[in-house]
C-alpha positions in Angstrom: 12.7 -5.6 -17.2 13.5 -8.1 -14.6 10.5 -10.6 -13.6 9.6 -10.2 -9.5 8.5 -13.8 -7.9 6.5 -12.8 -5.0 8.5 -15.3 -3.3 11.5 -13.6 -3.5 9.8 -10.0 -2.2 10.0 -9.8 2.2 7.9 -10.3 4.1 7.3 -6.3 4.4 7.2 -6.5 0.5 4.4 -8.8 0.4 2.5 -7.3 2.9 2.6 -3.7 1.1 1.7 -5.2 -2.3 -1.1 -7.6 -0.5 -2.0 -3.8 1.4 -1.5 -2.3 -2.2 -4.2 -4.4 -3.8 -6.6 -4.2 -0.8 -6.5 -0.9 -0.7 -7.4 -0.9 -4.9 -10.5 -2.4 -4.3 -11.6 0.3 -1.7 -10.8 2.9 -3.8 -13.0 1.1 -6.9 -15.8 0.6 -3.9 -15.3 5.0 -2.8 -15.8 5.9 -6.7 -18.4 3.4 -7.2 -21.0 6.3 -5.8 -20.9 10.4 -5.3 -17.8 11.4 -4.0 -17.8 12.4 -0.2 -14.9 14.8 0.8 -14.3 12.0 3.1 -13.9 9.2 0.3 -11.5 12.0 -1.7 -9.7 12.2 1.5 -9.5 8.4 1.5 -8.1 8.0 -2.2 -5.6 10.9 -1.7 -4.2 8.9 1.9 -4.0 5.3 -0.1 -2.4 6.5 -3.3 -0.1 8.5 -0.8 0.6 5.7 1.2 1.1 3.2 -1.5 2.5 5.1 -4.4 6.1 3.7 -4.4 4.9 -0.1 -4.1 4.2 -1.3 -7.4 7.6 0.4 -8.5 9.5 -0.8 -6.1 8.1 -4.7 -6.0 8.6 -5.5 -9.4 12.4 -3.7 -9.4 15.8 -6.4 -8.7 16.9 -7.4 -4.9 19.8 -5.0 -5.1 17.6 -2.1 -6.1 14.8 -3.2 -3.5 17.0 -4.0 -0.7 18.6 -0.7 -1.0 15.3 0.7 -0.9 13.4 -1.3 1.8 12.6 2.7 3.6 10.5 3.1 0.9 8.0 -0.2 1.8 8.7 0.3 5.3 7.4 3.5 4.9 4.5 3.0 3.0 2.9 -0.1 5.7 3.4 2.9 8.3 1.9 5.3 6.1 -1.2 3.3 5.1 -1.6 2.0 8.8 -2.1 5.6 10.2 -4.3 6.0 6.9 -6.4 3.1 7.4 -6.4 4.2 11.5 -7.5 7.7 10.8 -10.1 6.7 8.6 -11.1 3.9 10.9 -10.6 1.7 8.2 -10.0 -2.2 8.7 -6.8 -3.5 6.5 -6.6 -7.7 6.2 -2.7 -6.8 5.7 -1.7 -3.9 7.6 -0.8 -4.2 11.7 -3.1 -2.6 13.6 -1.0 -0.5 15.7 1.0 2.3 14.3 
């Protein structure tokens, strides 16, 4: 198991796991009262989105850099998740 300093993850790296950990803490706040089909919509869209993050943030450069589509992907992802729900992100552009 190789040790990840965030300095050494991209800037698209950081922002997914920053996005990643933002998006944590609205799922906790979604479950924290009866489920709306909207909030399971939500939960389903974020671990969608950000499934691959965690994985791929704590692997080596070579493996990361060989799969930067998958981050790339997953700040798209979330961004249209976060716009559909008209969610605000602190770490996500706006724009998708």
């Amino acid at each position: 198991m190789s040790a990840t300093n965030i300095e050494t993850l991209d800037e698209t790296e950081q922002t997914a796991l920053r996005a990643a950990s933002e998006a944590f803490v609205l799922i906790r706040m979604l479950t924290a009262r009866p489920m709306s089909a909207e909030a399971q919509q939500i939960i389903h869209d974020m671990a969608t989105a950000f499934h691959n993050v965690p994985e791929h943030c704590a692997g080596g450069a070579a493996q990361r850099k060989a799969n930067a589509f998958l981050i790339e992907a997953a700040v798209r992802d979330a961004a249209k998740a976060y716009n559909k729900h008209g969610l605000a992100s602190q770490h996500l552009p706006t724009a998708v």
